[in-house]
N, C-alpha and C positions, 0 to 999 in steps of 0.2 A: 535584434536579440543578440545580445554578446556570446561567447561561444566560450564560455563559463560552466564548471563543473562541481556539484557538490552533494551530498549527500539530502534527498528528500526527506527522510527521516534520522530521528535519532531517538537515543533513551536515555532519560536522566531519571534520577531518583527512581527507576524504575517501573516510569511511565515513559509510553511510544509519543514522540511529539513529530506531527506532520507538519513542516512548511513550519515551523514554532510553535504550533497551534497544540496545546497537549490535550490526549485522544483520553478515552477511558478502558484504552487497553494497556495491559500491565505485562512485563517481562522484567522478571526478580532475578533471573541469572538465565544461564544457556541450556542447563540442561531444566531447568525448571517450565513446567506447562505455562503459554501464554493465557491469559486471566483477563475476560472484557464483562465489563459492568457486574464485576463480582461471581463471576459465572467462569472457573477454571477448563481447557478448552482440553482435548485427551490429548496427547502426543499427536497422533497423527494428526489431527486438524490445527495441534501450533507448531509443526510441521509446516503444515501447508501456507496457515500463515505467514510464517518467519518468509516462508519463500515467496509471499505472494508481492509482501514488501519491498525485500530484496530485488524481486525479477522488475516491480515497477521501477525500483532505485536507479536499475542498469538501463532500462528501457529509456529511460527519461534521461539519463548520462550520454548515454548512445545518440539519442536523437539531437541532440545539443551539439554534441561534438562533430558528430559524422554528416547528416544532412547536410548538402549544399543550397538545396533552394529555402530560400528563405521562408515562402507561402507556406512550405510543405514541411519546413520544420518548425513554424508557428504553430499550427494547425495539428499537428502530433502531440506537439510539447501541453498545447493546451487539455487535447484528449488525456495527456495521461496524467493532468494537472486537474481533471475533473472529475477520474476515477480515485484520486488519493482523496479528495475533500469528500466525494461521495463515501468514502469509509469512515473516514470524519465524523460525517451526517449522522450515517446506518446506526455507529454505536455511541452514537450520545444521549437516548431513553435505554429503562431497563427492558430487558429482553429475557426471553428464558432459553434456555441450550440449544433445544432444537432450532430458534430464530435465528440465532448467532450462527449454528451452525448452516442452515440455508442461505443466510447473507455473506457468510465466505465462501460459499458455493458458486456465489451470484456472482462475486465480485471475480474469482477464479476465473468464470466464462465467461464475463468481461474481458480479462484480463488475455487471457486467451484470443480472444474476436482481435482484439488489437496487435497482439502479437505477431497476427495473420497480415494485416496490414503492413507491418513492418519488413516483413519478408519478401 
């Protein structure tokens, strides 16, 4: 695994694209609420989003660059390459608020279990 750095996500046209794969969540600017499957998400929860992203973005940068063994930074990398498609997955049917809002819940306490790892 080359020891290569770059951004998991991005946004164009104002859609979130993972790995290139464009998601059906929406981010129209910074301060505006994040927007998945037509369903606008309140501050706090695209808050939490924005950060859930981000903290995967770093996590995944980190374990790339800093890991030395190679098993254990396979094996990381893949984890946090399963929890991004897994979001992927989550919002590609319509869903209604409260769903969306337990599946970044979900994702959140993933994301967390892992972080714990890390440490």
């Amino acid at each position: 695994m080359e020891n290569t750095t770059g951004e998991v996500y991005h946004i164009s046209n104002g859609y979130v694209y993972i790995f290139d794969i464009k998601t059906k969540i929406q981010v129209k600017g910074e301060f505006e609420p994040v927007i998945i499957n037509d369903v606008a998400l309140s501050e706090n929860l695209s808050m939490k989003f924005k950060y859930i992203l981000g903290s995967l973005n770093f996590m995944f940068n980190e374990t790339i660059t800093t890991e030395t063994d190679t098993r254990k930074k396979q094996s990381l990398a893949l984890r946090i390459i399963k929890l991004l498609l897994k979001i992927i997955h989550m919002f590609e049917g319509s869903a209604n608020p409260k769903d969306i809002e337990e599946m970044i819940h979900q994702i959140d306490a993933e994301r967390m279990e892992f972080k714990l790892v890390l440490i």
